[in-house]
C-alpha positions in Angstrom: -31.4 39.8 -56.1 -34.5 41.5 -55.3 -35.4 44.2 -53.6 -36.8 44.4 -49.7 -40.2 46.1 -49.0 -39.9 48.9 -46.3 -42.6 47.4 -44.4 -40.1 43.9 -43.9 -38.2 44.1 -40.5 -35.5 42.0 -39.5 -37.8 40.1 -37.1 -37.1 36.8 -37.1 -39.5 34.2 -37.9 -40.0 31.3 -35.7 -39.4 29.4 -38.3 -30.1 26.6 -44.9 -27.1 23.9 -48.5 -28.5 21.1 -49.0 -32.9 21.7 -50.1 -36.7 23.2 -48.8 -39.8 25.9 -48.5 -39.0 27.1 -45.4 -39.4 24.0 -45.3 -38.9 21.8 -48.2 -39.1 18.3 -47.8 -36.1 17.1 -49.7 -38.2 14.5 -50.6 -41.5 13.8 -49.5 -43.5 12.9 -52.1 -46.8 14.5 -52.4 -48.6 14.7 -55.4 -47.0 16.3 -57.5 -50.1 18.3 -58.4 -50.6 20.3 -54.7 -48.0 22.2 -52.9 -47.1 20.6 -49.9 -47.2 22.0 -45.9 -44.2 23.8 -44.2 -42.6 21.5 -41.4 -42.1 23.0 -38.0 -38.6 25.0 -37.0 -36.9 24.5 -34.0 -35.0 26.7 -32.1 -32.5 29.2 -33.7 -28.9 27.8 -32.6 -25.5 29.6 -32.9 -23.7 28.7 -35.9 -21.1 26.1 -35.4 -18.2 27.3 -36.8 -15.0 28.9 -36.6 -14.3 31.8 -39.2 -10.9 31.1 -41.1 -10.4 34.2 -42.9 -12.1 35.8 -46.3 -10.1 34.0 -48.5 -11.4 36.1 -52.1 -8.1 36.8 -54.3 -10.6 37.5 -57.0 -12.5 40.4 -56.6 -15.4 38.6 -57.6 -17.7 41.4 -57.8 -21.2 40.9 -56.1 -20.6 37.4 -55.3 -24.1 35.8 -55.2 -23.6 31.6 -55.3 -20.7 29.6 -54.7 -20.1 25.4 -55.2 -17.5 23.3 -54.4 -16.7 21.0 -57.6 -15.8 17.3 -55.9 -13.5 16.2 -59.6 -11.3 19.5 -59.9 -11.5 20.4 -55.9 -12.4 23.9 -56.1 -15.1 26.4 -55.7 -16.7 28.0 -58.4 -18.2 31.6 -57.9 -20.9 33.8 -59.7 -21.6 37.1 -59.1 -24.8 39.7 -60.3 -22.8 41.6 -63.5 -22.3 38.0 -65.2 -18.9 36.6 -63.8 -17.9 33.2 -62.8 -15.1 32.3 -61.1 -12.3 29.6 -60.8 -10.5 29.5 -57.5 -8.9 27.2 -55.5 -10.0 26.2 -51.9 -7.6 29.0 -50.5 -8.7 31.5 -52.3 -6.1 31.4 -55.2 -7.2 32.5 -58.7 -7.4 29.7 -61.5 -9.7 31.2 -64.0 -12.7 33.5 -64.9 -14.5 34.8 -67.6 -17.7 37.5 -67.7 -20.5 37.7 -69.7 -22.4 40.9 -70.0 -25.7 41.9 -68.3 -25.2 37.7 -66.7 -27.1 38.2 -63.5 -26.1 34.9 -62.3 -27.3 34.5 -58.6 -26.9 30.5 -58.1 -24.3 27.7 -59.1 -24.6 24.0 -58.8 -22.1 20.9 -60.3 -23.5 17.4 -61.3 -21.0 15.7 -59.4 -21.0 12.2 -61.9 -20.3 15.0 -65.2 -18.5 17.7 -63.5 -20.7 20.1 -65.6 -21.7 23.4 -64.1 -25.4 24.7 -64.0 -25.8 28.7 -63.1 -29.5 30.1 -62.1 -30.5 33.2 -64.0 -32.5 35.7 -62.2 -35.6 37.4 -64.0 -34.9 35.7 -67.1 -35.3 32.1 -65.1 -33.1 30.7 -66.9 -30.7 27.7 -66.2 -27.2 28.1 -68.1 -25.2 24.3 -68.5 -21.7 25.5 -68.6 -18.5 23.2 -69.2 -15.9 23.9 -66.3 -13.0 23.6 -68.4 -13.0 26.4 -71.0 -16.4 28.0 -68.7 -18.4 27.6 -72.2 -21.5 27.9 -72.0 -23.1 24.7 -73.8 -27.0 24.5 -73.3 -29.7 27.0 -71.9 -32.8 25.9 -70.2 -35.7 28.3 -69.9 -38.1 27.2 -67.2 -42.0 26.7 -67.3 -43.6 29.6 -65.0 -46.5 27.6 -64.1 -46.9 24.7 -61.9 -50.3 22.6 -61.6 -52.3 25.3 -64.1 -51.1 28.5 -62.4 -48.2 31.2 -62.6 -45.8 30.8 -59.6 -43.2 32.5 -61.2 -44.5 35.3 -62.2 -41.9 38.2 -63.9 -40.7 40.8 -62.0 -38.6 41.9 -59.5 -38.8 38.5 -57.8 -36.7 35.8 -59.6 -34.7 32.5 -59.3 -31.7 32.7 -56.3 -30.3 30.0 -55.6 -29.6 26.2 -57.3 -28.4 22.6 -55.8 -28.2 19.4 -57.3 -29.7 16.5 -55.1 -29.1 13.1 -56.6 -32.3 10.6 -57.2 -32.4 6.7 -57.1 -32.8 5.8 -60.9 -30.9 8.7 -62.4 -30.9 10.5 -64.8 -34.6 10.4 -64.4 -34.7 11.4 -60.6 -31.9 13.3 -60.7 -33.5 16.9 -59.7 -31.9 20.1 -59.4 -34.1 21.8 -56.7 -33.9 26.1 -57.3 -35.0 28.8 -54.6 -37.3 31.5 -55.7 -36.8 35.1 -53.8 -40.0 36.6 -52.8 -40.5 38.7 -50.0 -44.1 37.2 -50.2 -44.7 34.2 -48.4 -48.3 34.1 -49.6 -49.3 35.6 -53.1 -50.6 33.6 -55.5 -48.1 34.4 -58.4 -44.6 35.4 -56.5 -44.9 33.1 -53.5 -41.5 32.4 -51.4 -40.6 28.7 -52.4 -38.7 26.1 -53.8 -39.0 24.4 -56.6 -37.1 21.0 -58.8 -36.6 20.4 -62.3 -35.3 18.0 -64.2 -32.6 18.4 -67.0 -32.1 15.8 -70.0 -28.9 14.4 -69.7 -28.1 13.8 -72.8 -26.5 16.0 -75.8 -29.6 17.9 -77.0 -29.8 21.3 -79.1 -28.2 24.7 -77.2 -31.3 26.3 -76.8 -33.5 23.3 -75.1 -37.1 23.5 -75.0 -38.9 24.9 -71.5 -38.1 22.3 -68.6 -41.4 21.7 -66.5 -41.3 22.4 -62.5 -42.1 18.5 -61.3 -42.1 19.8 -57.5 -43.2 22.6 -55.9 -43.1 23.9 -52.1 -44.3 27.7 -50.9 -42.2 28.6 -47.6 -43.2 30.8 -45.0 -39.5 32.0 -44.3 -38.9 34.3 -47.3 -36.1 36.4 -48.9 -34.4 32.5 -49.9 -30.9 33.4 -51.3 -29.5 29.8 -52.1 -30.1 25.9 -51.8 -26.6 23.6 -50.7 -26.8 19.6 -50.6 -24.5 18.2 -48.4 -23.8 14.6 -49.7 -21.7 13.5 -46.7 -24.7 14.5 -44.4 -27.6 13.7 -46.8 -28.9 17.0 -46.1 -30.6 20.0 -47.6 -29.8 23.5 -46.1 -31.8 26.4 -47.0 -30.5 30.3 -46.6 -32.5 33.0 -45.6 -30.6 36.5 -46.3 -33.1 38.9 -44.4 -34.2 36.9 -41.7 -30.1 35.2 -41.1 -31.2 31.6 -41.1 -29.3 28.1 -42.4 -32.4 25.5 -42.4 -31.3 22.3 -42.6 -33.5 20.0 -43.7 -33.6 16.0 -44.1 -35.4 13.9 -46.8 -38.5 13.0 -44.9 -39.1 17.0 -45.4 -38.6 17.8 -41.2 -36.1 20.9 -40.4 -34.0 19.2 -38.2 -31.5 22.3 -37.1 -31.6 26.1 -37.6 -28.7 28.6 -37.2 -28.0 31.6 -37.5 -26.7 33.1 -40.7 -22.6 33.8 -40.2 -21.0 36.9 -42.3 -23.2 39.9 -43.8 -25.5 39.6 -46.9 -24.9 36.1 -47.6 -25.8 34.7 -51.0 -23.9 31.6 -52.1 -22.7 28.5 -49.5 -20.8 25.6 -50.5 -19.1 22.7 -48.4 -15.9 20.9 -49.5 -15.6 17.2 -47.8 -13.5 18.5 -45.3 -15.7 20.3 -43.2 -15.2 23.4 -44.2 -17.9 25.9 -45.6 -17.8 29.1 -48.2 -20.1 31.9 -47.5 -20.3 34.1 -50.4 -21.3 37.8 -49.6 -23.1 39.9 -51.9 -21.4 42.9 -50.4 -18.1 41.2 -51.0 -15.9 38.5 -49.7 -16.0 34.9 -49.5 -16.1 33.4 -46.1 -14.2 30.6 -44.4 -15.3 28.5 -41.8 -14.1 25.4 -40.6 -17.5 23.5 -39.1 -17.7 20.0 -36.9 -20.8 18.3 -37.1 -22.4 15.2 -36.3 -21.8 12.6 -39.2 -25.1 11.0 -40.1 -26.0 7.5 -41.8 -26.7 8.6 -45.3 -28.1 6.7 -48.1 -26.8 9.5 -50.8 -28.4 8.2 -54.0 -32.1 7.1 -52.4 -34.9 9.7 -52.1 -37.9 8.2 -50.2 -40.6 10.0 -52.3 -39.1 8.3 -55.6 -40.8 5.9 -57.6 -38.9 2.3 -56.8 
């Protein structure tokens, strides 16, 4: 969770999960060598959904990402001092544990494994955690540079949010796609953007080697404080905490709706296949909205931009 330069006002740019750079093309498929161009926005729209009630029995501290986990059917939290967070859909407490000095900002589940994979800010840093005991099982360090050049460069800026987005010849394709939180849309080493890895599957040592970035995408919206995919949608959404915006985003990389940003200092969003959505507040609370939208044809395991 970085800090906001003086000089940033809440002026919205014209410019929410499930993936892109204020824009990121949940798939388009440039090479992988160049950062690609930032779609167009349309217009900000009201959010579309009715606010349940905070259902947090917890008192998860700092909340900062949230997922819903489609095997057990309920939502995982993290928050900044190093907890995560069991609870069911209602807000009932199942389990938790804390690690010291954690700084988790960002959670994601493999939906096929079940296993749990928490973003590390400043360290970059992605924790493979098994849901059951909430061990922590592998640690993934991640490259800095993409293409010959520093794009995550240390500092106050760091790694925000997570999502998993399934690929069409996993495990290979199978990316998890982070956020990085700049208030820089255009600096050479701490550049607002989002960025994909991809994790070995398989049993390896704890400590892994450094995982590469394999795509890269700068964004003009900045201050990106967490990536959802919404499977039932085939959707990316992208958050913006300081300028209130969901993005949503669809795989040939166009943003096809923008909303405004429910709740204050929101950090974490996860959907549950019943329409309902989980914003998690920094500040405290986590948010429950009960949303309608338009279903959509989706082809859930086929990314465009993949190799056949």
């Amino acid at each position: 969770m970085g800090t906001q330069p003086r000089y940033l006002t809440g002026t919205r740019l014209g410019l929410c999960t499930i993936l892109p750079l204020a824009a990121i093309a949940i798939a388009t498929a440039e090479a992988a060598s160049r950062p690609a161009t930032t779609p167009a926005t349309p217009t900000v729209r009201p959010f579309p959904g009715k606010l349940i009630r905070n259902i947090d029995q917890s008192g998860v501290k700092e909340p900062s990402g949230i997922v819903y986990h489609p095997i057990r059917k309920t939502l995982f939290v993290v928050g900044d001092a190093g907890d995560i967070v069991e609870m069911k859909t209602d807000g009932t407490p199942v389990r938790r544990r804390a690690w010291k000095h954690g700084n988790f900002e960002g959670i994601t589940c493999h939906p096929m494994t079940g296993r749990l994979y928490v973003a590390v800010e400043r360290k970059e840093t992605i924790l493979e955690v098994d849901p059951d005991g909430l061990k922590i099982t592998r640690t993934f360090p991640i490259e800095r540079t993409f293409a010959g050049r520093t794009v995550l460069k240390p500092g106050k800026h760091g790694i925000e949010g997570i999502t998993f987005i399934p690929g069409s010849k996993p495990p290979q394709t199978e990316r998890f796609w982070l956020s990085f939180q700049s208030f820089y849309p255009r600096t050479d080493e701490s550049p607002s953007a989002i960025f994909a890895v991809v994790l070995p599957s398989s049993a390896g040592p704890a400590d892994e080697p450094p995982v590469k970035i394999d795509r890269y995408r700068p964004m003009t919206v900045t201050d990106l404080s967490d990536l959802c995919y919404n499977a039932a949608r085939d959707r990316l959404y992208i958050l913006s905490k300081t300028y209130r915006l969901i993005l949503e985003m669809n795989r040939q990389g166009q943003i096809e709706t923008a909303w405004e940003l429910p709740g204050q200092d929101v950090e974490g969003l996860a959907i549950d296949p019943d329409g309902f959505w989980y914003f998690a507040q920094d500040l405290g609370g986590i948010m429950k909205y009960q949303v309608e939208l338009t279903p959509t044809t989706v082809t859930p395991h086929r990314i465009p931009s993949d190799p056949p």
